[in-house]
C-alpha positions as CSV (number, residue, x, y, z in Angstrom):
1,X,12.1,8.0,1.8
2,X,10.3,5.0,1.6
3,X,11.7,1.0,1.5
4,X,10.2,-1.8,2.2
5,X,7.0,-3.3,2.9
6,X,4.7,-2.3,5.5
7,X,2.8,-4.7,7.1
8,X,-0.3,-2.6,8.4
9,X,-2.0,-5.5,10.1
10,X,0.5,-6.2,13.1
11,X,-1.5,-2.4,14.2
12,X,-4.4,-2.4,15.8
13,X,-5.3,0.7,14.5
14,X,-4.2,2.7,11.5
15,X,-4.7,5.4,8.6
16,X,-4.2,5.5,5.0
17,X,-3.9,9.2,3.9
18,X,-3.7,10.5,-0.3
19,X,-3.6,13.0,-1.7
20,X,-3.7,13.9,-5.6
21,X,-3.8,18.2,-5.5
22,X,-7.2,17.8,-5.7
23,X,-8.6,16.2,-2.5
24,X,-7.4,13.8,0.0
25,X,-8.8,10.4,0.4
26,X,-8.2,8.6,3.4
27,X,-9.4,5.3,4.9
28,X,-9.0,3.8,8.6
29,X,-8.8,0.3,9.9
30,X,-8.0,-2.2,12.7
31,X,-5.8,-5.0,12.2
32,X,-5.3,-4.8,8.3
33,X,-9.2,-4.6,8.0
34,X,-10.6,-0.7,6.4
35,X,-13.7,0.1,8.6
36,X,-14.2,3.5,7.0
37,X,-13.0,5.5,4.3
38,X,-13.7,9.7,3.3
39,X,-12.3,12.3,1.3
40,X,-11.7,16.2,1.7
41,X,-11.5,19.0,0.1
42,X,-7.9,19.9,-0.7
43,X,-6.7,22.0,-3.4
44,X,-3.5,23.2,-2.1
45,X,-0.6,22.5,0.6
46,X,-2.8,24.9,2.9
47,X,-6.3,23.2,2.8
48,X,-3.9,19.8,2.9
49,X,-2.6,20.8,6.3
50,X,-6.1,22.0,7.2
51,X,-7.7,18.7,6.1
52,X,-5.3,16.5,7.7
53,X,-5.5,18.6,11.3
54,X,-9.3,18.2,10.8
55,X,-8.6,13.8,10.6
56,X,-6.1,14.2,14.0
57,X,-8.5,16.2,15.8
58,X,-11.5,13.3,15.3
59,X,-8.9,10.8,16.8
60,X,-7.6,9.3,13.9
61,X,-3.9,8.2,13.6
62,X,-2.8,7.8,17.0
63,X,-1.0,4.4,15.9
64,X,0.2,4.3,12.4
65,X,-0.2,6.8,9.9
66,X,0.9,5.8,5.9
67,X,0.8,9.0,3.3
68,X,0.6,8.5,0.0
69,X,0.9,11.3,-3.1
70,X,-1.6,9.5,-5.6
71,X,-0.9,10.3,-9.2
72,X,2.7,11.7,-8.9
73,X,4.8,11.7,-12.1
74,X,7.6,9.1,-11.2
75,X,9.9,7.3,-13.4
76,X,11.7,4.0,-12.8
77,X,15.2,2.5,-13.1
78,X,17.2,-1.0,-11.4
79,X,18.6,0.2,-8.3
80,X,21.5,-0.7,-9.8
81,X,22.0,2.1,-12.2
82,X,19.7,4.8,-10.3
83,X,21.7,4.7,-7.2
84,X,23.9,8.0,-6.5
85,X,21.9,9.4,-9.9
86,X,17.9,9.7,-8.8
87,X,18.6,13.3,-8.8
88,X,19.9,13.0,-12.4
89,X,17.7,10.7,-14.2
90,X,14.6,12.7,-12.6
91,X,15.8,15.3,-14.4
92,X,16.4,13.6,-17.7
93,X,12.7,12.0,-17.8
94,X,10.6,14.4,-16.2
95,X,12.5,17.6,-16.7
96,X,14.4,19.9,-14.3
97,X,12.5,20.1,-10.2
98,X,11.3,23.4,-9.6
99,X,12.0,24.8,-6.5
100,X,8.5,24.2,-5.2
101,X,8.4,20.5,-5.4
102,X,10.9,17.3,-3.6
103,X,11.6,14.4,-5.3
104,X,10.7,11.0,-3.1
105,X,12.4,7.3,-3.6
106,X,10.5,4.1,-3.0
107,X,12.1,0.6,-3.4
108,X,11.0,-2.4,-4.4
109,X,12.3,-6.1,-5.3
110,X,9.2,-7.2,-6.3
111,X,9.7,-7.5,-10.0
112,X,13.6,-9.7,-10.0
113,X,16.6,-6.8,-9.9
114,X,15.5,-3.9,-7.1
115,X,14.0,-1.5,-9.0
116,X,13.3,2.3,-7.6
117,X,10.3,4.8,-8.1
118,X,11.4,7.9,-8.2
119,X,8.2,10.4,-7.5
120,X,7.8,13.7,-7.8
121,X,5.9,15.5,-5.1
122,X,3.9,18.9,-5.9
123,X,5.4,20.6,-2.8
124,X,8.4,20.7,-0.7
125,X,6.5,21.7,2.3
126,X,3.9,18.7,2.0
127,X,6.5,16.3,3.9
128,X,7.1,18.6,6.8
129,X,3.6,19.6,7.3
130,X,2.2,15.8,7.6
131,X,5.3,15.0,9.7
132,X,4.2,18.2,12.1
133,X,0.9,16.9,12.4
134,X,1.6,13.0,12.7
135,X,5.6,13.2,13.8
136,X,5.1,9.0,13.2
137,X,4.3,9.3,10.0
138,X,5.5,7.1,6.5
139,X,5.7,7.8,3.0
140,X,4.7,5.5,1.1
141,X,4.6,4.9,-2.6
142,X,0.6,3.5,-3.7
143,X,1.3,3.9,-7.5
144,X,4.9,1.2,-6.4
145,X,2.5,-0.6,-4.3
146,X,-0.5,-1.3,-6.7
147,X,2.3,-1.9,-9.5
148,X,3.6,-4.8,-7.0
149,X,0.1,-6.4,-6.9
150,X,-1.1,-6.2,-10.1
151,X,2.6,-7.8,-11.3
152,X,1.6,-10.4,-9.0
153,X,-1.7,-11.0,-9.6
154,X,-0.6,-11.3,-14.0
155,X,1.9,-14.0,-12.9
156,X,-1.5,-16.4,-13.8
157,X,-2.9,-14.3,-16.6
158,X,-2.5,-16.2,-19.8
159,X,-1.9,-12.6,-21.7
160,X,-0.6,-9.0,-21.0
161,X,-2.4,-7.5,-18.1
162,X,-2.9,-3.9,-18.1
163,X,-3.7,-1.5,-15.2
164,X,-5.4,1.6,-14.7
165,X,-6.2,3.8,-12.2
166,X,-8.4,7.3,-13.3
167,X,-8.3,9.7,-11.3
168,X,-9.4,13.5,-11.9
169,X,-6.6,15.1,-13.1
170,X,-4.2,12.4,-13.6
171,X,-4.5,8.5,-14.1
172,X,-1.9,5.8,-13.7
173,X,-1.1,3.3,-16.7
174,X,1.0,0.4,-16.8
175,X,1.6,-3.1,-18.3
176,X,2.4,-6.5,-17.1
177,X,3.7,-9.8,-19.2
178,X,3.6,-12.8,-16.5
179,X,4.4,-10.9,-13.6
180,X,7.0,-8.9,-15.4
181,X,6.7,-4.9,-15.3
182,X,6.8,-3.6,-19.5
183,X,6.2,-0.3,-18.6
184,X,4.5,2.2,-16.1
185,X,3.3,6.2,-16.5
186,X,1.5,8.5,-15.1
187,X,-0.8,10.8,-17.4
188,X,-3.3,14.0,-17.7
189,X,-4.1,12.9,-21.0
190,X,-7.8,12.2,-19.4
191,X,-10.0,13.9,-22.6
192,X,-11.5,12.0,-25.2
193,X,-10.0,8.5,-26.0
194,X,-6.2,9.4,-24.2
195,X,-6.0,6.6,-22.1
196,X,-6.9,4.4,-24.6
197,X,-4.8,5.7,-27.2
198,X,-1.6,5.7,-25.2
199,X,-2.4,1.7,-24.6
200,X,-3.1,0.9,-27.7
201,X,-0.1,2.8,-29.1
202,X,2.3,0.9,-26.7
203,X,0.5,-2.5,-27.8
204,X,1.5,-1.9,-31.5
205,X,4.8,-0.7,-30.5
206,X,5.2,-4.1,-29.5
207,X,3.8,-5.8,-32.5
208,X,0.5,-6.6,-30.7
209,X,-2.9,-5.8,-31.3
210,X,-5.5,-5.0,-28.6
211,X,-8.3,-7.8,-29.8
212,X,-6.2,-10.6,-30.6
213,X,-3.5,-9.6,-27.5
214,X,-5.4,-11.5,-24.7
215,X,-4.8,-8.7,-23.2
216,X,-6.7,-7.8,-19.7
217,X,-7.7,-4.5,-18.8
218,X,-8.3,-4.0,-14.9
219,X,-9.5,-0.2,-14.0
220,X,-10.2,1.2,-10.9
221,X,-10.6,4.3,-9.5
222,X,-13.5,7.0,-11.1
223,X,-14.8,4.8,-13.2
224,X,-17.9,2.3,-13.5
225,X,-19.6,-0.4,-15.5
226,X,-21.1,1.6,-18.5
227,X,-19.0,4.8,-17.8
228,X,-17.2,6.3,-21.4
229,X,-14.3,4.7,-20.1
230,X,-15.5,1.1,-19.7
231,X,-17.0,1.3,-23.1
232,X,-14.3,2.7,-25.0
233,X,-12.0,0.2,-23.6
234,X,-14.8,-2.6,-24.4
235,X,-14.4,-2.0,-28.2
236,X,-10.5,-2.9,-28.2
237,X,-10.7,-5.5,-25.5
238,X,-12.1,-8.7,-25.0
239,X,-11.9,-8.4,-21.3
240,X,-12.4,-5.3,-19.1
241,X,-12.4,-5.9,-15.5
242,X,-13.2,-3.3,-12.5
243,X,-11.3,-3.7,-9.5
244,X,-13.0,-3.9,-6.1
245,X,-11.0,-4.1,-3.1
246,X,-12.1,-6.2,0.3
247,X,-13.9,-3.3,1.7
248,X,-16.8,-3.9,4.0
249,X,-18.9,-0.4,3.4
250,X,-22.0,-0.6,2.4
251,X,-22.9,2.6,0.1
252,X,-19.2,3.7,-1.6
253,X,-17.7,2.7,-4.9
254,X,-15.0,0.9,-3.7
255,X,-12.8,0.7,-6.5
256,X,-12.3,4.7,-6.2
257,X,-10.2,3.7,-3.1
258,X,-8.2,0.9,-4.8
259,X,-4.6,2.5,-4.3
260,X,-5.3,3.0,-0.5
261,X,-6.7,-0.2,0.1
262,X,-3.8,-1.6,-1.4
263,X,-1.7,-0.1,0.8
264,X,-3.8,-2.1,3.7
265,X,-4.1,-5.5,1.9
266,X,-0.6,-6.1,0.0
267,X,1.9,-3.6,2.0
């Protein structure tokens, strides 16, 4: 379980570690600073293990280790009314846990009343293998912590601000009014115009239209300037902005590491 901020830069040494059930990312830094960042082939809870022994044997996260699932399905509810019934209301809005996956609470009063992200992991063995490999490891939640900057950063926008990070098989969607959370989701709905169409559905549902909403779109993750994505979202919005984290590495696309960087930068 995860609660709290972390604040990453009292280390002088650390590791950011995600994965999506695809591959795991993972980035390294000294005092709150990323120096380096990679990614692994990781299709299962096997190559996972495999892939994370393969990071520990190089040296890396002797100090401070902070794992992330990127792309869970999660939903959200005030502390208030979730506490004693995660178990319950995981059920109701993502359907009953098979026996194969573990259900993760994060915390946050970010956004007024605590609220709690309730994620849903893809294994139940994926916490006990990172734990066997880096005993000092924490859980964190990057899809709670990106939602905590971005409802930060829309405080000054003068519309909504939307958010959205594309990933292979899943991408994460939400939606901000002046630093106030509307709504967050995670989808596969990646072919064709999906993304867009879930956006723009929510906009009408709330009597606004994309154009004439003021609305900012920030993406990140595997996407570009002049991608499908970009130019899709171009004909419904005015402004379409890429996110590119403080990352000193010459030769990456930076905003594919957004939600880890996060992690480093607003923890």
């Amino acid at each position: 379980m995860g609660t709290g901020e972390t604040d990453v830069s009292q280390y002088s040494a650390f590791l950011l570690v995600g994965w999506d059930g695809r591959s795991l990312q993972w980035s390294n830094g000294h005092a709150g600073s990323i120096d380096d960042v990679g990614e692994e082939p990781a299709d299962d809870s096997a190559s996972l293990k495999a892939a994370c022994l393969k990071l520990k044997n190089s040296g890396l996260g002797q100090e401070v280790v902070l794992f992330h699932h990127r792309h869970a399905f999660f939903t959200t509810a005030p502390a208030s009314v979730a506490k004693g019934h995660e178990e319950r209301l995981m059920t109701l809005h993502l359907g009953a846990r098979e026996n194969t996956k573990s259900n993760q609470f994060f915390h946050s009063d970010a956004f007024g009343d605590e609220l709690v992200v309730m994620e849903r992991w893809e294994s139940d063995a994926l916490q006990q293998d990172i734990q066997g490999i880096w005993p000092h490891v924490r859980f964190e939640s990057s899809s709670l912590r990106w939602l905590e900057k971005v409802g930060a950063d829309s405080r000054d926008a003068a519309g909504p601000m939307i958010a959205v990070d594309i990933g292979v098989q899943r991408a994460l969607l939400a939606r901000f009014e002046s630093g106030r959370l509307m709504w967050a989701m995670v989808t596969e709905d990646l072919e064709g115009e999906g993304l867009l169409y879930h956006i723009v559905n929510a906009l009408h549902r709330d009597g606004l239209e994309p154009a004439s909403s003021g609305a900012m779109i920030l993406l990140s993750g595997d996407v570009e300037r002049g991608d499908a994505w970009t130019i899709a979202f171009d004909r419904f919005f005015n402004q379409v902005e890429i996110v590119q984290p403080m990352m000193e590495i010459a030769g990456i696309k930076t905003q594919r590491w957004a939600l880890l960087a996060n992690l480093a930068s607003c923890a």
